[in-house]
Biopython code that builds the backbone (N, CA, C, O; Angstrom):
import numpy as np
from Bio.PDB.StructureBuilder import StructureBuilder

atoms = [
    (1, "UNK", "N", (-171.208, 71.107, -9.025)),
    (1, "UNK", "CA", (-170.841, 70.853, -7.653)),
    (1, "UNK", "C", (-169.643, 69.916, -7.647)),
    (1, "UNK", "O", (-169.521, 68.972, -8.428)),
    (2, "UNK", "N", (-168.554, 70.332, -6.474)),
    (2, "UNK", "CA", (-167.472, 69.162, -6.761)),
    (2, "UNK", "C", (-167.856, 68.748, -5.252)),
    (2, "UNK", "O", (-168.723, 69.121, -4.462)),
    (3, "UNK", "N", (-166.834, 67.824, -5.216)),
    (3, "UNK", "CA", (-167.330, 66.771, -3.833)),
    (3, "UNK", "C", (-165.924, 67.308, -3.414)),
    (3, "UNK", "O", (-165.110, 67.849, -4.163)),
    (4, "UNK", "N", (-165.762, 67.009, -1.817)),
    (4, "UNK", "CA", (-164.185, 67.122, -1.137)),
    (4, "UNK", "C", (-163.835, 65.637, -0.627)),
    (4, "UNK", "O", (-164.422, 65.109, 0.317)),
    (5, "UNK", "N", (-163.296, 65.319, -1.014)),
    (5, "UNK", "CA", (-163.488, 63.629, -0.464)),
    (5, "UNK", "C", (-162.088, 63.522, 0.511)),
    (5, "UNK", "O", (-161.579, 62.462, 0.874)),
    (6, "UNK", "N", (-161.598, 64.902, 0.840)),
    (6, "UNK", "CA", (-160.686, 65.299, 1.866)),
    (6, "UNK", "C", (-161.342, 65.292, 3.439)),
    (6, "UNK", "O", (-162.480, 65.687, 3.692)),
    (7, "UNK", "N", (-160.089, 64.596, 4.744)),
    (7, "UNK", "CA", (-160.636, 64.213, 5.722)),
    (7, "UNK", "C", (-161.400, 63.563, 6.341)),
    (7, "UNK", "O", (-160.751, 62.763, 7.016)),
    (8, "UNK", "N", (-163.017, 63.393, 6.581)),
    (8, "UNK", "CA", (-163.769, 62.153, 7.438)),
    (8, "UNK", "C", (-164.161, 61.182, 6.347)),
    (8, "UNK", "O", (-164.459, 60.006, 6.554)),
    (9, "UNK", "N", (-164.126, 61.957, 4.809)),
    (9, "UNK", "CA", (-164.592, 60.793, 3.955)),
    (9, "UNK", "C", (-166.085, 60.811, 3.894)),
    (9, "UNK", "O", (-166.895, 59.949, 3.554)),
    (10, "UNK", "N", (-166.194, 61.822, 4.245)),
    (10, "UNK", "CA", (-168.299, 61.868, 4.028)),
    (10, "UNK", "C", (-168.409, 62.719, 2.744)),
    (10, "UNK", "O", (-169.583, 63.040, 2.559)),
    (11, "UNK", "N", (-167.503, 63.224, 1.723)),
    (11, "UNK", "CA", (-167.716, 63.892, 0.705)),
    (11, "UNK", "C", (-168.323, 65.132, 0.719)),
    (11, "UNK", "O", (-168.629, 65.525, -0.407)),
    (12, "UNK", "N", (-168.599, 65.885, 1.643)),
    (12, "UNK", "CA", (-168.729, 67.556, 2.126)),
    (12, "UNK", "C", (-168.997, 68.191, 0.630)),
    (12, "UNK", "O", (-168.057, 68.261, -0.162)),
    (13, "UNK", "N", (-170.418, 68.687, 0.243)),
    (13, "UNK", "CA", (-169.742, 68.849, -1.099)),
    (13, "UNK", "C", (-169.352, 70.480, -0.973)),
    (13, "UNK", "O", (-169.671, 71.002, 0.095)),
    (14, "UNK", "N", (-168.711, 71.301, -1.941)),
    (14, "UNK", "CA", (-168.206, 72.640, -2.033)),
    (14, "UNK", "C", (-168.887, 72.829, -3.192)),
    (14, "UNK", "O", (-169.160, 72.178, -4.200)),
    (15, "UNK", "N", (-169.188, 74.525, -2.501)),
    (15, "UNK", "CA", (-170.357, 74.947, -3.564)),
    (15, "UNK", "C", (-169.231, 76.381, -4.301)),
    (15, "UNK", "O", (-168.225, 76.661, -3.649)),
    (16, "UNK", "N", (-169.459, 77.015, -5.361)),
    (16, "UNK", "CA", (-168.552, 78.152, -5.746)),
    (16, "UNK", "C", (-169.977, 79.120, -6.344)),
    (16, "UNK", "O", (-170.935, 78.803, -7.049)),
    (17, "UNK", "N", (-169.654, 80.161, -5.812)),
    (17, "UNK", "CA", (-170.541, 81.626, -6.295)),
    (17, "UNK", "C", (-170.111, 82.488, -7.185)),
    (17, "UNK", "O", (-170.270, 83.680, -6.924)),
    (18, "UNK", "N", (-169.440, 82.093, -8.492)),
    (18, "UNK", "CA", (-168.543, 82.445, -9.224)),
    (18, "UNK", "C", (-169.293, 84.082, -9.407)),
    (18, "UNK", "O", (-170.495, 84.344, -9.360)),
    (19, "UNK", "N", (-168.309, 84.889, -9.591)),
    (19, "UNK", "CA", (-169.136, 86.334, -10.291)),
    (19, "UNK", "C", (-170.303, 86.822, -9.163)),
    (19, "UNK", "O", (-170.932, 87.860, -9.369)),
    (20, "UNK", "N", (-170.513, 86.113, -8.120)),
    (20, "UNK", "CA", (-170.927, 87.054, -7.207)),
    (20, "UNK", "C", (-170.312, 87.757, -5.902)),
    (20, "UNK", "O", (-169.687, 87.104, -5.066)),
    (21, "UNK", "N", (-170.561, 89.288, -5.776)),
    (21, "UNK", "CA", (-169.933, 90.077, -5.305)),
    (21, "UNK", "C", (-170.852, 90.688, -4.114)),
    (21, "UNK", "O", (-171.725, 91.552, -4.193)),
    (22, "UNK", "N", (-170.528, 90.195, -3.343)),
    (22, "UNK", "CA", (-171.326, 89.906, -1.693)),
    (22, "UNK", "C", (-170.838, 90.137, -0.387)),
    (22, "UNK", "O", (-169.886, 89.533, 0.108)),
    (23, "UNK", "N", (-171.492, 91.003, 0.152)),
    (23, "UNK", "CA", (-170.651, 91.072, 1.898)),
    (23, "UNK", "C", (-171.966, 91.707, 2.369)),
    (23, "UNK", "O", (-172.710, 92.564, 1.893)),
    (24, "UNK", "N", (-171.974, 90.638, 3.966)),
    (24, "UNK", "CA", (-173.311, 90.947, 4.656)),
    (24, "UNK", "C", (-172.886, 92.243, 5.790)),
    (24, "UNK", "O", (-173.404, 91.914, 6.858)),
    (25, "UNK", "N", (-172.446, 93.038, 5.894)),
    (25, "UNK", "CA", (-171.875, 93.595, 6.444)),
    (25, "UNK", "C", (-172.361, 95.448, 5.667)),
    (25, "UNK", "O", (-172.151, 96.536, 6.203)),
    (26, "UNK", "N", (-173.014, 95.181, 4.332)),
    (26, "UNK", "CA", (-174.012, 96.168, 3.989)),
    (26, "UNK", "C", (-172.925, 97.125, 2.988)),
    (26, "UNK", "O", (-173.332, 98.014, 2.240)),
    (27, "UNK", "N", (-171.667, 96.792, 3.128)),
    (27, "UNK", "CA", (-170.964, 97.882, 2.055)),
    (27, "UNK", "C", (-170.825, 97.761, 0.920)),
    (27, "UNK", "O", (-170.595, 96.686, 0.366)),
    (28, "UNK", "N", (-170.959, 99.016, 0.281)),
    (28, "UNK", "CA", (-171.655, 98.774, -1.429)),
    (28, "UNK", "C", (-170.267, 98.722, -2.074)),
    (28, "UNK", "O", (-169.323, 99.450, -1.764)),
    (29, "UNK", "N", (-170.266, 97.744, -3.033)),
    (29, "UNK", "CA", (-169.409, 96.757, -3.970)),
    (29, "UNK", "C", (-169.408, 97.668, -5.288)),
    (29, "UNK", "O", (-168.265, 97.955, -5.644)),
    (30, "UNK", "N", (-169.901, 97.919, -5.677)),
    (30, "UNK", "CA", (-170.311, 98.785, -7.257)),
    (30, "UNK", "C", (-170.692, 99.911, -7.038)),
    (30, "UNK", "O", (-171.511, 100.068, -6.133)),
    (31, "UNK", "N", (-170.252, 100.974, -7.746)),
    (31, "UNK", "CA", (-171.174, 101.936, -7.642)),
    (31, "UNK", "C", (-172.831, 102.153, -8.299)),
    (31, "UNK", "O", (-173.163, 101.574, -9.333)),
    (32, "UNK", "N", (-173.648, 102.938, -7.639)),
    (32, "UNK", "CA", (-174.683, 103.245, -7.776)),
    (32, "UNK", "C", (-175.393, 104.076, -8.802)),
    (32, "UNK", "O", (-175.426, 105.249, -8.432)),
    (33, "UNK", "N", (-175.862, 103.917, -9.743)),
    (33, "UNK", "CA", (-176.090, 104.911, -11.168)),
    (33, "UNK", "C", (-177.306, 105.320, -11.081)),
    (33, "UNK", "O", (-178.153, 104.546, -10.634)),
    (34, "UNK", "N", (-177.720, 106.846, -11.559)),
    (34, "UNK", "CA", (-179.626, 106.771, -11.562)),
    (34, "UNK", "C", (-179.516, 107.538, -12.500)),
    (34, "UNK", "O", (-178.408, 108.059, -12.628)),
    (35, "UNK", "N", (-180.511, 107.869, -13.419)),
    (35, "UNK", "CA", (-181.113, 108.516, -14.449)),
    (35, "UNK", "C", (-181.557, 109.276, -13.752)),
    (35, "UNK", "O", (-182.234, 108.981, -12.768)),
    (36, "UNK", "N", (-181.179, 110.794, -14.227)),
    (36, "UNK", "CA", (-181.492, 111.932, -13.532)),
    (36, "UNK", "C", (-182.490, 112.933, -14.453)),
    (36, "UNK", "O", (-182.005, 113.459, -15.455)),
    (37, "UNK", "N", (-183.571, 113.123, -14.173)),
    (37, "UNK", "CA", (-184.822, 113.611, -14.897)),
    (37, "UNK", "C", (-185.196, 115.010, -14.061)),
    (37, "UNK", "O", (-185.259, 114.855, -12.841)),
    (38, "UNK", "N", (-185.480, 116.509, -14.623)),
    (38, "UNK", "CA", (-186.432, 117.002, -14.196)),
    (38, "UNK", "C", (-187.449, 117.279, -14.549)),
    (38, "UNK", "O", (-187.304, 118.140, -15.417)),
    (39, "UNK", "N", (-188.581, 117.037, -14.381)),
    (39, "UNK", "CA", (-190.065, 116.776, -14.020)),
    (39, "UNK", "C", (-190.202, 115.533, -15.278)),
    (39, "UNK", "O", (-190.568, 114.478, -14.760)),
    (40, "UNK", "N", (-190.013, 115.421, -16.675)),
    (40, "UNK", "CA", (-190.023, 114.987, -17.534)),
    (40, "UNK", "C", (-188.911, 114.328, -18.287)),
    (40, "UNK", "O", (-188.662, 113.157, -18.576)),
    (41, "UNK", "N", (-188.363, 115.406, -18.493)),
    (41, "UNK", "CA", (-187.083, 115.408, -19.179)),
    (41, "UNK", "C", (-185.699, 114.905, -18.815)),
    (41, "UNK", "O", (-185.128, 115.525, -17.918)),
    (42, "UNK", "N", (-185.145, 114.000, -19.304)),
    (42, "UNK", "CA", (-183.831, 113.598, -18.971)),
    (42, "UNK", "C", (-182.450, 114.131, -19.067)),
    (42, "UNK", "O", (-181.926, 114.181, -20.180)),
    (43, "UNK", "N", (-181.984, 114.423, -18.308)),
    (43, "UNK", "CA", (-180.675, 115.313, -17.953)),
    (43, "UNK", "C", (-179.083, 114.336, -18.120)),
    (43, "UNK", "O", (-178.010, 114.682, -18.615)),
    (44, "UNK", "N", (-179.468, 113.129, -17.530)),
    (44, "UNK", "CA", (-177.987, 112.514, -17.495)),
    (44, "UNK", "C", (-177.884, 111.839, -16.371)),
    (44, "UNK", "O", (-178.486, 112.148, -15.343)),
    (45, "UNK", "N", (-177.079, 110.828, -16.494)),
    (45, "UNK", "CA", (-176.736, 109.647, -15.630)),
    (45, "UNK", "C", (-176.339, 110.297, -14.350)),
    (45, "UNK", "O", (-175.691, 111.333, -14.500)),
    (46, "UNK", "N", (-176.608, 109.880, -12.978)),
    (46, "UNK", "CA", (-175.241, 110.591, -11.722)),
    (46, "UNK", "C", (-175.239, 109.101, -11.080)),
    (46, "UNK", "O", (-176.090, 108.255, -10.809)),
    (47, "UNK", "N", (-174.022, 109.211, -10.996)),
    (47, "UNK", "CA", (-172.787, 107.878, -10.441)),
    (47, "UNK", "C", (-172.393, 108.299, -8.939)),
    (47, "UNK", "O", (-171.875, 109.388, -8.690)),
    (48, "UNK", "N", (-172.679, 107.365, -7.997)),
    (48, "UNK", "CA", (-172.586, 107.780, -6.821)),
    (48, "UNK", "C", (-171.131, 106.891, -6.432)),
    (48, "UNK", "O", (-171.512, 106.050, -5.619)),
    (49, "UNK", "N", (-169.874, 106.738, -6.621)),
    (49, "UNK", "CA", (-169.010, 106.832, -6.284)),
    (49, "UNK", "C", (-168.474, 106.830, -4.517)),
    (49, "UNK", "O", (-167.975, 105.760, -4.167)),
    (50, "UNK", "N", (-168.507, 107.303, -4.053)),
    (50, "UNK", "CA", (-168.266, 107.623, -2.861)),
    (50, "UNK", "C", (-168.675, 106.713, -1.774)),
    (50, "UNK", "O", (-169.872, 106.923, -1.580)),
    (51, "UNK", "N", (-168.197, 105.712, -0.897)),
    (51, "UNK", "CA", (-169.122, 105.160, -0.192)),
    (51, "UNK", "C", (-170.203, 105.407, 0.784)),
    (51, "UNK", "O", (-171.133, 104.699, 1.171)),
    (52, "UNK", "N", (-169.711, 106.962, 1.160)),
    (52, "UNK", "CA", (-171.115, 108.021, 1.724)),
    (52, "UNK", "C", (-171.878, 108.668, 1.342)),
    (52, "UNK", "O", (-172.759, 109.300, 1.924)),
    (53, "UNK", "N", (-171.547, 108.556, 0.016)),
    (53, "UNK", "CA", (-172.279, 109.213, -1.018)),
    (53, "UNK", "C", (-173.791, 108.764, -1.296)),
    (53, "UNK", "O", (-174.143, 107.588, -1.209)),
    (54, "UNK", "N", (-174.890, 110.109, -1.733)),
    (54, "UNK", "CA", (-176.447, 109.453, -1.744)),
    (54, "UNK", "C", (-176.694, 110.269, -2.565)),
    (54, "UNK", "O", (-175.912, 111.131, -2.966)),
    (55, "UNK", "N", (-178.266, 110.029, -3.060)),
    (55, "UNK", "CA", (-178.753, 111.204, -4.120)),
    (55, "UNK", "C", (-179.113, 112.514, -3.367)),
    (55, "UNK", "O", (-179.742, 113.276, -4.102)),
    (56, "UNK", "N", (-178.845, 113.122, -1.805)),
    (56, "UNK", "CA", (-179.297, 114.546, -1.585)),
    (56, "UNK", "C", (-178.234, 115.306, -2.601)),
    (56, "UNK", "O", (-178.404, 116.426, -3.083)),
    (57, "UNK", "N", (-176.947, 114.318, -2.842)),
    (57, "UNK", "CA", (-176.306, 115.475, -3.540)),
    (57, "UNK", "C", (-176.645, 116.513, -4.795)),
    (57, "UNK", "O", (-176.132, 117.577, -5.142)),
    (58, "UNK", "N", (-177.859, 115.636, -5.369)),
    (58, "UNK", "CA", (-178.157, 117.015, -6.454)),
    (58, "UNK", "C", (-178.824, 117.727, -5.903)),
    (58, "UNK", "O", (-178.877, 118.895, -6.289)),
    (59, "UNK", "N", (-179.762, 117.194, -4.536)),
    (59, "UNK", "CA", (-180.553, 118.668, -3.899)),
    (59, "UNK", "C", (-179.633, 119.442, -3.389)),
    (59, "UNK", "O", (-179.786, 120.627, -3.684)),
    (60, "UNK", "N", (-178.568, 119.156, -2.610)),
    (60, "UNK", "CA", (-177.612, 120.196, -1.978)),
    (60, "UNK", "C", (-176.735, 120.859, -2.855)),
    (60, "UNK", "O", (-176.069, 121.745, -2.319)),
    (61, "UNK", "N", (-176.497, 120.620, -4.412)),
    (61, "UNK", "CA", (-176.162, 121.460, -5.631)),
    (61, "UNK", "C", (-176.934, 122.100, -5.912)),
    (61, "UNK", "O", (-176.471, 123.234, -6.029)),
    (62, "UNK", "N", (-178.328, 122.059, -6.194)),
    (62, "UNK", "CA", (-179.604, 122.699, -6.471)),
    (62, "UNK", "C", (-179.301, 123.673, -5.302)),
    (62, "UNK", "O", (-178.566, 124.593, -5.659)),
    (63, "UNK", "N", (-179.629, 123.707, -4.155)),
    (63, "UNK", "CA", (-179.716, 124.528, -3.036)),
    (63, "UNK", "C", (-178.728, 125.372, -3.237)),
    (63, "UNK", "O", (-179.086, 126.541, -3.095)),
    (64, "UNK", "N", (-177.421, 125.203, -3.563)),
    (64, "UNK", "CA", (-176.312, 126.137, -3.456)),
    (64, "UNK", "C", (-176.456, 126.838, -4.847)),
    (64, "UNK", "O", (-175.889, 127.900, -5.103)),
    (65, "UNK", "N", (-177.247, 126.171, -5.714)),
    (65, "UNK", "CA", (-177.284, 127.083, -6.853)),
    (65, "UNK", "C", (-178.591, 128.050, -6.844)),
    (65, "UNK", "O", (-179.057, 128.532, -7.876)),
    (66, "UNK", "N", (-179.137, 128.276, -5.508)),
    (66, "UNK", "CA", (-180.237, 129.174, -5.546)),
    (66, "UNK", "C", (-181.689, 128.817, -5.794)),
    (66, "UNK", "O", (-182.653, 129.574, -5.684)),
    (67, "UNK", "N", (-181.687, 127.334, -6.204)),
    (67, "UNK", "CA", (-182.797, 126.643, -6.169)),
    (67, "UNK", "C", (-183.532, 125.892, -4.729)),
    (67, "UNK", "O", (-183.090, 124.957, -4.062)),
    (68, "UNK", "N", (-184.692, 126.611, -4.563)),
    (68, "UNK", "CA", (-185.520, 125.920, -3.411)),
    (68, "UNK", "C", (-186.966, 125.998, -3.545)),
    (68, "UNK", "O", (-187.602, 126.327, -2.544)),
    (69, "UNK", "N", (-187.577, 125.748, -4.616)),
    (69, "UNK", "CA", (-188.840, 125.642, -4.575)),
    (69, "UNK", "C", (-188.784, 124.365, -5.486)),
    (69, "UNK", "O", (-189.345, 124.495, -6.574)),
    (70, "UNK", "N", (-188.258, 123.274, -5.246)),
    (70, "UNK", "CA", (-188.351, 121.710, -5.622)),
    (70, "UNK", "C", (-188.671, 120.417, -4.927)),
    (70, "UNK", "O", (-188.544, 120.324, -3.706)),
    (71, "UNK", "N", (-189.034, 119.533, -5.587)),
    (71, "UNK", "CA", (-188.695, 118.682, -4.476)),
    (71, "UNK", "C", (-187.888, 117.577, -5.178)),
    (71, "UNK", "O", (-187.436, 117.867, -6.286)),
    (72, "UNK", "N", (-187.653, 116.387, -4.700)),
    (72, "UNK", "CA", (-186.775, 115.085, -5.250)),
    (72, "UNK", "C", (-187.316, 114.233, -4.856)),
    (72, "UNK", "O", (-187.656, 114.077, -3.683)),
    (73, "UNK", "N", (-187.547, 113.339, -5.972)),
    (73, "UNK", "CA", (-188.273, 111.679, -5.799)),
    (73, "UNK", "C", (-187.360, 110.609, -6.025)),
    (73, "UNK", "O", (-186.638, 110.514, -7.017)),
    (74, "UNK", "N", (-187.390, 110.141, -5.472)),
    (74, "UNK", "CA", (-186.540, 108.830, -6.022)),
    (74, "UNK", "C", (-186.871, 107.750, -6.870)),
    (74, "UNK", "O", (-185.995, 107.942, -7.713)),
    (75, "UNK", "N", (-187.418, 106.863, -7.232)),
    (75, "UNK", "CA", (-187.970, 105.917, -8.216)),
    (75, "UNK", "C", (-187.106, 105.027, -9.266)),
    (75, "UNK", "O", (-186.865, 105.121, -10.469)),
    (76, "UNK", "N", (-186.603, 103.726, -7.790)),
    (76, "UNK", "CA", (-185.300, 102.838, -8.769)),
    (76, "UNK", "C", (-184.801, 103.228, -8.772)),
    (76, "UNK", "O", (-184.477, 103.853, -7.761)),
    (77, "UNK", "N", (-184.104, 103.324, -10.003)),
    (77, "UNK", "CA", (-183.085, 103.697, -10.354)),
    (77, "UNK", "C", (-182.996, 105.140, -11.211)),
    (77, "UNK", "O", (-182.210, 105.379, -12.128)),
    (78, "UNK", "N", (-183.925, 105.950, -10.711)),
    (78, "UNK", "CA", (-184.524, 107.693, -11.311)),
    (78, "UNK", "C", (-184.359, 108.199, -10.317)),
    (78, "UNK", "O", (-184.444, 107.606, -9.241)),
    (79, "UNK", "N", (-184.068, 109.484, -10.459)),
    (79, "UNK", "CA", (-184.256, 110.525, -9.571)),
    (79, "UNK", "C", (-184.873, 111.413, -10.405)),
    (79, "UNK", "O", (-184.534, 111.721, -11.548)),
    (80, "UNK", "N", (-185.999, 111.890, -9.627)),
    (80, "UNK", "CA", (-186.755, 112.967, -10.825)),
    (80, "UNK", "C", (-186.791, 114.096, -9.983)),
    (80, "UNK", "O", (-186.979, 113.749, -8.817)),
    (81, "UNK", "N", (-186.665, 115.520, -10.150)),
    (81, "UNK", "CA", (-187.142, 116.566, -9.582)),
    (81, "UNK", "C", (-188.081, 117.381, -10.251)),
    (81, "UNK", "O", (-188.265, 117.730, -11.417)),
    (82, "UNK", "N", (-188.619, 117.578, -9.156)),
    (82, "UNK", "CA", (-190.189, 118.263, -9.375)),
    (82, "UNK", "C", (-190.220, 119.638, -9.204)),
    (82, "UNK", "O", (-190.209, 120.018, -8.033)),
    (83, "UNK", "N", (-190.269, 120.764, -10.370)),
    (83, "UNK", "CA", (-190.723, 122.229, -10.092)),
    (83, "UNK", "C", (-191.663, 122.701, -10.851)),
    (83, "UNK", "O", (-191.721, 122.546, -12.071)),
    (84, "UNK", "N", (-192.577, 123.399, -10.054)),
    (84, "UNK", "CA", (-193.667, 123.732, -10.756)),
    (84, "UNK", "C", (-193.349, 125.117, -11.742)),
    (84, "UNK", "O", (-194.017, 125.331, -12.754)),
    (85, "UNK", "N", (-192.423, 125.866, -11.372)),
    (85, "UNK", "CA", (-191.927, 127.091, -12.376)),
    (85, "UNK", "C", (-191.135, 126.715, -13.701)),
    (85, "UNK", "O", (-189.990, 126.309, -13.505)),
    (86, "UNK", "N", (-191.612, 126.793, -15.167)),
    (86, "UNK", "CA", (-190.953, 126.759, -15.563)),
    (86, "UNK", "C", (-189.792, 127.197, -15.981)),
    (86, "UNK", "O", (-189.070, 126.584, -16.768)),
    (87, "UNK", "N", (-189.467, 128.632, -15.318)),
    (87, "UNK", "CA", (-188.621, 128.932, -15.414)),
    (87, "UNK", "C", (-187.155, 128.596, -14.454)),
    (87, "UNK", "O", (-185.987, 128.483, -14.827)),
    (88, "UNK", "N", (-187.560, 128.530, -13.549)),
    (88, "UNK", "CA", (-186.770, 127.461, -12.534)),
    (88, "UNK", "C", (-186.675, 125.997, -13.452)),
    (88, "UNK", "O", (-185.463, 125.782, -13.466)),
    (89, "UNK", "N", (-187.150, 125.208, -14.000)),
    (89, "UNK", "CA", (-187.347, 124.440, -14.583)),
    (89, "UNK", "C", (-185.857, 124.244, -15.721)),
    (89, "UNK", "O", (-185.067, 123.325, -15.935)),
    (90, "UNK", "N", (-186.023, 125.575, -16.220)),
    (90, "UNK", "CA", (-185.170, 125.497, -17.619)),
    (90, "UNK", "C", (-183.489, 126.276, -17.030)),
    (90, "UNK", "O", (-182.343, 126.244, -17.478)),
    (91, "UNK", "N", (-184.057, 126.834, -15.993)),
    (91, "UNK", "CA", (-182.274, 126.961, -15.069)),
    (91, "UNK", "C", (-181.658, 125.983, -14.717)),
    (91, "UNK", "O", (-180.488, 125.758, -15.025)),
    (92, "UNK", "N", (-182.922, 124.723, -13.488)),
    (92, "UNK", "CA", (-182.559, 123.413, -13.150)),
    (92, "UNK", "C", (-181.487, 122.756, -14.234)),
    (92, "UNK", "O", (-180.293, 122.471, -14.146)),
    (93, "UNK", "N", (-182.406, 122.656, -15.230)),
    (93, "UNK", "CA", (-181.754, 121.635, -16.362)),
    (93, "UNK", "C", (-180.326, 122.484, -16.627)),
    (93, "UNK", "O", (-179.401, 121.686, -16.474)),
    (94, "UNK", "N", (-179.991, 123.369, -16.855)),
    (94, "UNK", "CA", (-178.680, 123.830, -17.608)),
    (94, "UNK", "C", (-177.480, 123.453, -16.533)),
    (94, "UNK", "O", (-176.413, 122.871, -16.728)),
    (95, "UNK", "N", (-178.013, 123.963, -15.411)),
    (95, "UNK", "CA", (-177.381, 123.861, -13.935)),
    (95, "UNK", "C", (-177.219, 122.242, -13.644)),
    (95, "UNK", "O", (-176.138, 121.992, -13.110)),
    (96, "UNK", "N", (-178.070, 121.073, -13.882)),
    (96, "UNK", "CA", (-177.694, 119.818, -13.862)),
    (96, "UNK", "C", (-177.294, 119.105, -14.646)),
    (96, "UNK", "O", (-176.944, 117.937, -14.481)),
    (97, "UNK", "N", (-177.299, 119.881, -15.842)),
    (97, "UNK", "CA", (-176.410, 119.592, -17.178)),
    (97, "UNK", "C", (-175.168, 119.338, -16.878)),
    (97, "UNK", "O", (-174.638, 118.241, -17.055)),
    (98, "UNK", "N", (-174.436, 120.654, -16.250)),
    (98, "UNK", "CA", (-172.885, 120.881, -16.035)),
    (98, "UNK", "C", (-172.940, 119.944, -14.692)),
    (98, "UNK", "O", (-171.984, 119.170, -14.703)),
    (99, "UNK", "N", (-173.581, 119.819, -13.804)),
    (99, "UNK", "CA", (-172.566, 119.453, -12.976)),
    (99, "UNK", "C", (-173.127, 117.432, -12.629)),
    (99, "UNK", "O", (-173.143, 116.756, -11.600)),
    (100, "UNK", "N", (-173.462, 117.155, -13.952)),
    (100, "UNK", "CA", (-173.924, 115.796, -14.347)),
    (100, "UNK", "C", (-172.346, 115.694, -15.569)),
    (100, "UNK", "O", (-171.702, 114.654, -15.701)),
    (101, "UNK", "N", (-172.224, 116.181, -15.846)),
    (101, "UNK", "CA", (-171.125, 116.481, -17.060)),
    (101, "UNK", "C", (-169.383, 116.069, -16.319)),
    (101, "UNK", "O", (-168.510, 115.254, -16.621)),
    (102, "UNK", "N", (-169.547, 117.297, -15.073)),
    (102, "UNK", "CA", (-168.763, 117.670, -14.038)),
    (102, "UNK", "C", (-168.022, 116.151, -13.268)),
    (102, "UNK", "O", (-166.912, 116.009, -12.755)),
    (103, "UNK", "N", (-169.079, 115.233, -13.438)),
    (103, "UNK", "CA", (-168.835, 114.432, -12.385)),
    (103, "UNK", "C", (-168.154, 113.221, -12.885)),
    (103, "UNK", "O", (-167.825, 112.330, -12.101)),
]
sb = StructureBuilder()
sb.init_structure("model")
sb.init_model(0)
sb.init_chain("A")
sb.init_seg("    ")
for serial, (resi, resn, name, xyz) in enumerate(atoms, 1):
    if name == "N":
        sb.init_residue(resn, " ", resi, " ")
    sb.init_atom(name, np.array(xyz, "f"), 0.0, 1.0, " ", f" {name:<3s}", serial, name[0])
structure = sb.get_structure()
């Protein structure tokens, strides 16, 4: 802590938040990383970049890639998706391979 012994002379002290990166105003400073899993298995990091950016984006890739019998959990810093087909299962993964790769 340093003191300011500038102006009334009451020593005001000044505090410093070195290395912290803060605004109450709610806008995200860093981007956002999650470990991207389906049902089990780990696929690859997705980096949310964008300041509008959220995790529907792998459901709305999934969706455009013909996938809709899933769902998406969130958990921290995971995103896991859930399909009960394994064969949907082993498309998911190749399909979030590339566009985890992609990004």
């Amino acid at each position: 802590m340093l003191q300011n012994n500038i102006g009334n002379g009451f020593g005001l002290p000044i505090y410093f938040l070195a290395g912290r990166e803060y605004y109450d105003n709610g806008s995200k400073m860093n981007e956002d990383s999650y470990d991207v899993y389906v049902n089990n298995d780990y696929m690859g990091k997705h980096t949310l970049f964008a300041q509008n950016e959220d995790v529907t984006a792998i459901t709305d890739f999934l969706h455009e890639q013909g996938f809709h019998n899933m769902s998406l959990e969130v958990k921290g810093d995971h995103i896991v998706v859930h399909s009960e087909s394994e064969e949907d299962v082993q498309q998911m993964e190749k399909a979030l391979r590339v566009f985890l790769q992609n990004r």
